[in-house]
N, C-alpha and C positions, 0 to 999 in steps of 0.2 A: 504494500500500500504506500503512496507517494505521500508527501509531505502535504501538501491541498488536502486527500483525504482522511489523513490525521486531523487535520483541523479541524476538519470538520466536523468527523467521531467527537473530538475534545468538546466540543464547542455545545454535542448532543446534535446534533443537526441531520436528520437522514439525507442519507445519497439520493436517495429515491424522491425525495423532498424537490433538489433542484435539478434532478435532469434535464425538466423541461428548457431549464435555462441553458444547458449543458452547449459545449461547442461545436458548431455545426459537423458534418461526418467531412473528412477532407478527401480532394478531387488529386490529392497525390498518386493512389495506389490503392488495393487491395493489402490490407490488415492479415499477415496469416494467424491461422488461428486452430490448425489441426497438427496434432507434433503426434509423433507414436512414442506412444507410454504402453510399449508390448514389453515385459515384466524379464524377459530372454534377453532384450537388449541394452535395459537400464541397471546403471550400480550405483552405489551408494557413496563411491571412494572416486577420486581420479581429479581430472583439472582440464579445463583448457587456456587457450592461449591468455583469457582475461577474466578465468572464474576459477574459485581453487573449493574445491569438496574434498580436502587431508585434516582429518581432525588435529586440534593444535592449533592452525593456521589462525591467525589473529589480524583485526585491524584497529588502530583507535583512528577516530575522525574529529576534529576541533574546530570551533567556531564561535567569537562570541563567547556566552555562557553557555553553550550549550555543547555536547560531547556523545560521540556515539561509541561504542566498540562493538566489534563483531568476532562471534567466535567462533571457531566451526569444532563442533562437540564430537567424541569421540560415543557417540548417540544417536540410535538409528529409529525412525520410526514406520511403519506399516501406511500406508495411504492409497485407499484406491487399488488394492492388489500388489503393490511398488515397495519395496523394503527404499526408505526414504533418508538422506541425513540432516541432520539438525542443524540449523546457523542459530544461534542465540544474538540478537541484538538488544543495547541494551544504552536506554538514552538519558541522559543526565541533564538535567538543564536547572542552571545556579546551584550546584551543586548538589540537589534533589533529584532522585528516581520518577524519570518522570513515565516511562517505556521500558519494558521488557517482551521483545516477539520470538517464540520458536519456528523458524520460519524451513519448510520440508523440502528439500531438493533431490535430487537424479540424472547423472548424466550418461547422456547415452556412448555406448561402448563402439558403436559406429560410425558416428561421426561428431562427436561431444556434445551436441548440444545439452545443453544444463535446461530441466525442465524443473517451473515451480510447482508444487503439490498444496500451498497454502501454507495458513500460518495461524499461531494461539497469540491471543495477543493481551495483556493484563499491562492497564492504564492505572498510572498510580495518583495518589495525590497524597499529600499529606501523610505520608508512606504506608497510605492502605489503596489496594485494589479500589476502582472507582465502576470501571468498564472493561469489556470485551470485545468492545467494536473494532471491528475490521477482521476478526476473525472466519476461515474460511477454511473447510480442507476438499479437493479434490473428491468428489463422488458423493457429496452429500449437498442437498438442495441445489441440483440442477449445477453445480462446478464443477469444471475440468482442468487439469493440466494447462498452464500456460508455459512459454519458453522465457527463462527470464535470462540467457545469454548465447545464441546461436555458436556452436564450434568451426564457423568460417564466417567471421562475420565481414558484411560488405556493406557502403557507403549504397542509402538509401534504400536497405533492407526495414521492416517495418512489423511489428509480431505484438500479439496480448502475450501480456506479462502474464497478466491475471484475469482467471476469466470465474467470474462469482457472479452473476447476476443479480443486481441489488445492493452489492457488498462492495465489491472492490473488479474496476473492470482496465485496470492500468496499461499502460499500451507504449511500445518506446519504437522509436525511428533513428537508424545510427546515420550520423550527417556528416560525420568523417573519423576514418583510420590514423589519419596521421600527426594528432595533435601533442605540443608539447605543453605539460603542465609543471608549474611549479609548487612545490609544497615544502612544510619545515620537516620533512621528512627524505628530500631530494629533488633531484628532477626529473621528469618521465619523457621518453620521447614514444612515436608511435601508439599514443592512445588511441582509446575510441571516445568520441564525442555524442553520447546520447541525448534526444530529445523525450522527455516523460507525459504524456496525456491522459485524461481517460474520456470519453465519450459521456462522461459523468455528469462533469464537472469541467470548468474553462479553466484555463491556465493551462501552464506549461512549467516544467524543472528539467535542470539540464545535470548532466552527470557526466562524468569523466572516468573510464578504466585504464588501468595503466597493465602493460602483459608482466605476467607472471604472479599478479598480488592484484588484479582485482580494480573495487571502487577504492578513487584516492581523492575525490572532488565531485562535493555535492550541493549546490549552492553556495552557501557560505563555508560549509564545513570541509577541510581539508587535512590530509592525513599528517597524522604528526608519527606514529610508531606503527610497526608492520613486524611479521615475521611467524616465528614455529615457537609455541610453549612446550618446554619440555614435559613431559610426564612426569609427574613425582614416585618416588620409590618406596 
C-alpha cells in the first residue's frame, strides 16, 4: 500500500469512499495484471537484479522525522497455495511506532519476477494497535497476486502491484533504468525510476531501486544503512 493510501486508512477515510474522484484510467498502455502464481515455479528465497527475498537482508530509510526499516525475516508464510516470505516493515515517525506491515512475497524460479501475496498490517498510536486497514492476503475476498518487481525490468513496463478490490489497488510504471541516486548511504548508478498510482485514488509517488539492495529512495525518505544481519548463536 503506497503512502496516499496510508493516509488515508490513518485518516479512517474509505478507499471506496473517493474512487469516484479517483484519476482518470491513462491512454498510456494496458496495466498487466495476470502473473503465474503456479506453486512449481515460485520460492520463497532468491533475488533479482533490484529485489532481495534472503532473510537477514535489511534496509533503514530516513527522512525528516520519520524512519522506515525493512527486514526480510527468516519466516515463511502459506498464501493462496504459495509457501510465501515475510518482509517486516516497520515505521517510526518522531520517534513513535507509528506502522508495522508483514508484507508476503514469491519469486518466481523462471524468470524472477517477485510477486506480492498481500500484507497484515497493525497501525499504532499511542503505542496501542489502533487499525488494520490496508490489510489484504491473496485468495480471500476477490485478491490476487500482484507483481511488485518484474525480473527484467524495462523502461515503460507498467503492472498492479496490488490487486485487492476495495482495499488497496496500487499500480507502478518504470520511467527509466538508468538513474543515479544519491543517499547518506552512497551513491547508486543504474537505478530504476518508478512511478506509484492507484486507480483509487489521484496522486502519484515516485521511488527509486538501486541493483542488488533494492528501495533506496522514497519520497523524502532515503537510505541511510543497508546490508545482511547476522544470525545470533
Amino acid at each position: 500500500m503506497n503512502r496516499l493510501s496510508r493516509f488515508l486508512a490513518m485518516a479512517g477515510i474509505s478507499l471506496l469512499a473517493v474512487q469516484s474522484n479517483a484519476a482518470p484510467a491513462s491512454k498510456a498502455g494496458a496495466w498487466a495484471t495476470d502473473f503465474s502464481i503456479d506453486p512449481a515455479h515460485l520460492t520463497s528465497v532468491g533475488r533479482n537484479p533490484y529485489f532481495v527475498l534472503e532473510p537477514g537482508h535489511y534496509r533503514i530509510l530516513r527522512g525528516g522525522e520519520e524512519e522506515i526499516t525493512m527486514t526480510v525475516l527468516d519466516e515463511t508464510r502459506i498464501v493462496a497455495g504459495v509457501e510465501t516470505r515475510v518482509i517486516e516493515e516497520r515505521e517510526m515517525v518522531n520517534g513513535q511506532l507509528a506502522e508495522i506491515s508483514r508484507n508476503f512475497f514469491a519469486i518466481n524460479k523462471l524468470n524472477q519476477d517477485v510477486l506480492y501475496f498481500g500484507e497484515e498490517v497493525d497501525m499504532y498510536k499511542d503505542g496501542k494497535v489502533v487499525s488494520h486497514d490496508g490489510s489484504w492476503v491473496a485468495g480471500v475476498n476477490d485478491a490476487k497476486a500482484g507483481l511488485i518487481m518484474p525480473g527484467k525490468p524495462r523502461k515503460g513496463f507498467r503492472h498492479y502491484q496490488e490487486q485487492a478490490p476495495g482495499v488497496a489497488m496500487d499500480r507502478a510504471e518504470i520511467l527509466s533504468t538508468t538513474e543515479k541516486v544519491q543517499t547518506d548511504a552512497g551513491t547508486y548508478e543504474k537505478c530504476l525510476k518508478v512511478v506509484e498510482t492507484s486507480p483509487m485514488i489521484r496522486g502519484a509517488e515516485y521511488k527509486y531501486f538501486a541493483p542488488g539492495i533494492g528501495l533506496i529512495k522514497y519520497e523524502k525518505l532515503l537510505l541511510v544503512k543497508q546490508g545482511m544481519k547476522v544470525a545470533s548463536q
